[in-house]
Structures are given as C-alpha cells and as structure tokens.
N, C-alpha and C positions, 0 to 999 in steps of 0.2 A: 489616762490622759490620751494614747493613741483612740480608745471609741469616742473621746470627748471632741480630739481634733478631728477624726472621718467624720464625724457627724456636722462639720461647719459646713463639707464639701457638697452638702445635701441642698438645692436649690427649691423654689416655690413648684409646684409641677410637674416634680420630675416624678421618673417610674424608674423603682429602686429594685436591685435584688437583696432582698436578705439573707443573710447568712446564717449558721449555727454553730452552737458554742458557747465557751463559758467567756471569752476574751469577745465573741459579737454581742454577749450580753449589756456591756458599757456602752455599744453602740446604741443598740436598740433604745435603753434610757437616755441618753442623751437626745435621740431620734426625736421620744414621745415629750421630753421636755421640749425642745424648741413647736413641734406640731402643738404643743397643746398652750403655747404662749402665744400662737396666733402666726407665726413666722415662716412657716409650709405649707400654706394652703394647697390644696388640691395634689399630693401626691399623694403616690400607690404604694404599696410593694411586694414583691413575688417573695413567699420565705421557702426555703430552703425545705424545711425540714415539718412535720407535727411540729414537735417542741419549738419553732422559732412561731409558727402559726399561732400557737396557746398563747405565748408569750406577748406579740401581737397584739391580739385581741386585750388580752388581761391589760394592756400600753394603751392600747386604744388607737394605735395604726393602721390604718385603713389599709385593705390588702384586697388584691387581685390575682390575675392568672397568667403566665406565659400567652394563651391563647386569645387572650384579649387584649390582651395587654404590646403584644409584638414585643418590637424592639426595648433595650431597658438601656436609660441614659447611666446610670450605676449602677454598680454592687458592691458592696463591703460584706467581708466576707476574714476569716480566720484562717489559720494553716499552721501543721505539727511542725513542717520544715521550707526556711526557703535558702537555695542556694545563690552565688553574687552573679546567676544572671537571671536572677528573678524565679527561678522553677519553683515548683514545689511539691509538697507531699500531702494533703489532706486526707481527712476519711477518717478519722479516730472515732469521733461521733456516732459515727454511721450513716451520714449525709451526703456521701460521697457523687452518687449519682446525681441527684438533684441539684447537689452544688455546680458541679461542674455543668449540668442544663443549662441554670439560671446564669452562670460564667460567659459559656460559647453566647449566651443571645444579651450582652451587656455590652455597650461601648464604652466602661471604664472599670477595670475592677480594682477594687483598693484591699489590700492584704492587711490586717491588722494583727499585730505580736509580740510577745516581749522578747527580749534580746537572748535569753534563752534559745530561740527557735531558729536560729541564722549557723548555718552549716557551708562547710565546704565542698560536702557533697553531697547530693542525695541519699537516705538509709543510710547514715551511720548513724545518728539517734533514732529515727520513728523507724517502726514498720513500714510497709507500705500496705494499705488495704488494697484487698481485691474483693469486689461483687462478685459472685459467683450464684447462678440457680441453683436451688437445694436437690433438682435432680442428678442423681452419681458428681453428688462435688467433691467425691473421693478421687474421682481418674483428675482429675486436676492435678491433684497433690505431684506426681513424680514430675508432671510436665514444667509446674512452676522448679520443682528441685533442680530440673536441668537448665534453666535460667541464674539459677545459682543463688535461688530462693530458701529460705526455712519456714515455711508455712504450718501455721497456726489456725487451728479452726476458732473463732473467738467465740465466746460464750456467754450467757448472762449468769447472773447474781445465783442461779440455782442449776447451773451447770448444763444447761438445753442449749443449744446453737442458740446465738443472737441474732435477732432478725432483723431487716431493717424495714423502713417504712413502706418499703415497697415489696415487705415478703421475701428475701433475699439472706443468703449467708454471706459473712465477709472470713475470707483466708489475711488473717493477716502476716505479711509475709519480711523474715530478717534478712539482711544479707550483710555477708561476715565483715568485708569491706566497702562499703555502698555501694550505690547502685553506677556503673562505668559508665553508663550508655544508657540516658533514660529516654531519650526516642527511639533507639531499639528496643527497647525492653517494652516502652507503650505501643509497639508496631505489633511485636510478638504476639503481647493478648489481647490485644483486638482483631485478629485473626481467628482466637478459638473462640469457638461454640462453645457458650454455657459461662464463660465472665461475659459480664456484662458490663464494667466500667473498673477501672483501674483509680487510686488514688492522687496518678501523677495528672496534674496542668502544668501542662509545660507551653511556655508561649503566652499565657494567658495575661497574668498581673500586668496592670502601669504601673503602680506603685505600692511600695510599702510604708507604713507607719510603724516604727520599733519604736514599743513603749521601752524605757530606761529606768531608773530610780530617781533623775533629774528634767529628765527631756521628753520630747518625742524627735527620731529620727528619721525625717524622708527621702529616700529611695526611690526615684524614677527610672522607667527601663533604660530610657537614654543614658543613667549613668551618674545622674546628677542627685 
C-alpha cells in the first residue's frame, strides 16, 4: 500500500530517483503500471543500485543518469530505520552510496516502510553500514570501536567480503545502545580516509509513508 500510494506522488515529466529494495520493489510496480497505462509520459529515472536498474528495464521504465539528468524533482527510496525526526539508517542492500547521491540531488525524497522500521533512536535495531575501500579496511576496525561501534565485516552467501556495486566493502557496524549523536558520529567518518559513505541521511527525508496492516501513514518533516 505505502509503494502503491508514493507512486500517485509521481507526476507527467518528472525525473525520479529510484531506490532499492525489497519494500521499493511495490514501488517500482506500481510505477511501470501507471507509465505503461499511458499516465506518465515522459519521465526518467536515476536507480540507485544494478538490481533497481535490471529491474527497470525488465518494468520497462525509462532510466537516465545524474549527469544528464541534474536536478531530480523525486525519489522514493526505502530505509532499515527512521527516527521521529525523520533521520535514518540505510544501507542493508548495499546501496548506500548511491542512494544517498541520488538523495543529496532530489528536491523531494519520500521514505517508504513498514511500521516495523520506526525507532526512537538510531541503531538499536539495524546496524549501521559503513563503505569502506578494501585497501587495509582492517585499521578501521579499532577506530570505529572507539566510536562505540561493533563492527562486522559483511559477507556474501560463500563467506568472501561482500562487495558492493562500486567495488567496495561495507563494515556493518552495532551499537549497544544506539547511536547518541548521529551528526557526530556522521562528522567523525567523514573525516577518515578510506570510508567512503556512511548509512546515516540525516536531514534528508520530507516524508514518510508507514505501510500498517490497515493503512498507510504520512509523516511530513514539519510534523504533520
């Protein structure tokens, strides 16, 4: 219900970010239904990830590029965790970079979730992913510990580092009581050499869509 409703938000022309996921997957159907009833002429949209691009195509969604594309009138897009002032946590996927790209360059982004996902604070359900270069992404490990981190090297199905689409390892990382201070904590590693994006958007979301068992529930920054 919540991909069925983002996807009303979709206008004739617009240039969309796409997100990834198993929850933007509802979107994207909903998407290629209305585009393929005749109802969206001439929109783009920038995906996130491979997997939202395949998926894409297989839809029949027309897709472009940040670089051609500039500005993005939306995005809808997914997330493990949001807190009640909109923050969040992405990156489970492994999309994290990319996501938050196509984020920073959209004039609206719409958060879509089930009610499962709504926390009082940062990290106390997800991890938080951190990008990290595969070069010495060992010396990481103490310096996220002294943020008060438990990091995880993530792995795929046959025990090798998990990569992500841009060649990358992601540390996923626990904290015992979430995260206190998540502009500190996104100040911190965006100062070291060698992460190269963190899982927190903070700042970012207008709104959320909580799918329910009855409803959907919207969530605008302002409060309402």
């Amino acid at each position: 219900m919540a991909g069925a409703k983002a996807a009303e938000a979709v206008s004739p022309g617009m240039k969309l970010g796409l997100g990834t996921g198993s929850t933007v997957a509802h979107f994207l159907a909903s998407l290629s239904e209305r585009f393929g009833a005749g109802e969206l002429p001439d929109i783009v949209g920038v995906p996130t990830s491979v997997r939202t691009q395949l998926e894409c195509e297989t839809l029949g969604i027309p897709l472009g590029t940040l670089e051609d594309l500039g500005r993005l009138d939306l995005t809808v897009d997914g997330a493990d965790e949001v807190d009640p002032q909109l923050d969040l946590i992405k990156g489970l996927g492994g999309a994290l970079l990319r996501e938050k790209m196509v984020a920073q360059a959209t004039d609206h982004l719409i958060i879509i979730i089930d009610e499962g996902k709504v926390v009082d604070r940062l990290g106390t359900r997800s991890p938080l992913p951190v990008e990290v270069v595969p070069f010495s992404w060992e010396s990481h490990v103490p310096v996220l510990e002294s943020l008060g981190a438990h990091p995880i090297l993530r792995t795929d199905e046959d025990g090798d580092p998990y990569l992500t689409d841009n060649g990358n390892f992601i540390l996923d990382c626990r904290f015992r009581d979430g995260i206190r201070d998540p502009s500190r904590l996104e100040e911190m590693l965006a100062r070291r050499a060698g992460i190269v994006e963190s899982g927190l958007f903070l700042g970012l979301a207008g709104e959320i869509l909580v799918g329910t068992d009855g409803e959907v529930i919207r969530i605008n920054r302002n409060g309402e």
